[in-house]
C-alpha positions, 0 to 999 in steps of 0.5 A: 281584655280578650281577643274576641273584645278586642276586635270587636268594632264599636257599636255605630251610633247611628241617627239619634234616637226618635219617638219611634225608636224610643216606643219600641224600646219601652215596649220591648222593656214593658214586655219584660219588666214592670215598670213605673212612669219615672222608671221607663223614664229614666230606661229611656233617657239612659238608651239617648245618652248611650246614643250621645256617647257613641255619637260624640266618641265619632265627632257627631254633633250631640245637640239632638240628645236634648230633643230625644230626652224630651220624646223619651219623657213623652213617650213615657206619659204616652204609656201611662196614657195607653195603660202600660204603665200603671205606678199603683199597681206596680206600687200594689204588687211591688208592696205585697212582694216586699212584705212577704219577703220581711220587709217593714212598712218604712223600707217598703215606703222608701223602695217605692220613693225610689221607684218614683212612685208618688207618696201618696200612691205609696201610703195607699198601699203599705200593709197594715199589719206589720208583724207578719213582714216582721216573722218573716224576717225573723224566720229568714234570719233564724231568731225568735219562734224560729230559733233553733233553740231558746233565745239568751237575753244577748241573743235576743237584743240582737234580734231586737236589733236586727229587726229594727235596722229592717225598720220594725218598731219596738212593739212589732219587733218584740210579738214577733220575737215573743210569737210561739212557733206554731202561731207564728208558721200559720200567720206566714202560711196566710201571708204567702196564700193572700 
């Protein structure tokens, strides 16, 4: 530990935080991050218990914690209510990121889940097509039409490999591998374009 750590005074806990307090913070939050309904949520109730930890560390009574976790889920429906918070279209932009980065339709589905976005919002908008996701995959990790050289029968049940712990099928994983070079960059120029 540091000198400067070591005298520095503990962060007062103060009041508990209310309504006020905890729509400051989630604009403050908003204006950096998206952010679905269940997340801002959870940003909330992470700054209430914060408050009940320094509370309880100067003997304050903590009770008021239950109240102010009720308020940061209201005030997390309130922002949805307002429009700043909007799961499908953090769902939307989140799912096109994810599949240009080579992200398979199920690790797309299981990110959103744990975003707390609602399954069905989630299925609305997963990518048809799976196997520009899978060339991108397979061009971050140098295998199939990015290879550097031809692909061995061992070298490439690895990458079928590879590409189904990603989450890719069978079928995908083996047109993106089978894919020529040039076919394969004018389907990632699209896919980055749109």
């Amino acid at each position: 530990m540091t000198k400067e750590r070591a005298r520095r005074q503990p962060i007062p806990a103060g009041p508990p935080p209310g309504e006020a307090q905890l729509r400051e913070a989630a604009l403050a939050h908003l204006a950096r991050f998206a952010a679905t309904e269940l997340g801002l949520r959870r940003v909330l109730e992470r700054r209430v218990d914060r408050w009940a930890r320094r509370a309880e560390a100067e003997g304050q009574d903590i009770s008021p914690a239950a109240r102010a976790r009720s308020l940061a889920a209201q005030v997390a429906r309130q922002m949805v209510a307002l429009g700043a918070v909007d799961d499908a279209a953090f769902a939307a932009a989140r799912a096109r990121r994810l599949t240009k980065a080579g992200r398979s339709r199920r690790a797309i589905a299981a990110h959103l889940a744990g975003k707390g976005v609602a399954k069905e919002v989630a299925a609305s908008v997963l990518p048809d097509e799976e196997l520009d996701a899978a060339l991108a995959q397979c061009r971050r990790r140098r295998i199939g039409p990015f290879a550097p050289g031809p692909m061995e029968r061992e070298a490439r049940l690895k990458a079928m490999g590879a590409l189904a712990r990603a989450g890719f099928g069978r079928d995908v994983a083996e047109a993106a591998l089978d894919m020529e070079t040039a076919e394969a960059e004018e389907r990632l120029m699209r896919l980055r374009q749109g």
